[in-house]
N, C-alpha and C positions, 0 to 999 in steps of 0.2 A: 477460485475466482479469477476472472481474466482482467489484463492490463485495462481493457477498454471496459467493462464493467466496474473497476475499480476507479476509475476518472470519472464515470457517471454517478457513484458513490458518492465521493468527494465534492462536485459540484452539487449537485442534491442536498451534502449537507453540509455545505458552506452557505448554500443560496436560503435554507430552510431548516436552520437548528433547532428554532422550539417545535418542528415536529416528531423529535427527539424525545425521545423520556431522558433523564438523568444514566440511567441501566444503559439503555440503548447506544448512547455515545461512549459511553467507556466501553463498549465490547467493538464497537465501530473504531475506536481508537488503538483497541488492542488487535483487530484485525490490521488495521492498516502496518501501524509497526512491526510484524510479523510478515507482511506483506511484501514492505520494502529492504525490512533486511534480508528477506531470501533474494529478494533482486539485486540487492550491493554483493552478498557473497556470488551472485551467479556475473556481475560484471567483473566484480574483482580477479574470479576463477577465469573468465575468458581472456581479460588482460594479464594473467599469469601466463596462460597458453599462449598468448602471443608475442608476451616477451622472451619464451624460451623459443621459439620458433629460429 
């Protein structure tokens, strides 16, 4: 899932919860935290690269 699909996610279902099932959002919740912690390891990894630079 891409950066910009996952902001349209998010909005979607900030703006539109009860279109949610209960199921739906806990898998919605577990993508997203999965989502963003490969992004903090891949910021963290580029700030390591740059501090050894």
């Amino acid at each position: 899932m891409s950066n910009k699909n996952i902001l349209k996610e998010i909005d979607f279902f900030l703006e539109n919860k009860m279109a949610y099932s209960a199921e739906e959002r806990k898998a919605i919740k577990k993508i997203l935290r999965e989502t963003l912690k490969g992004l903090g390891d891949s910021v963290v990894n580029f700030i390591d690269k740059e501090n050894n630079k």
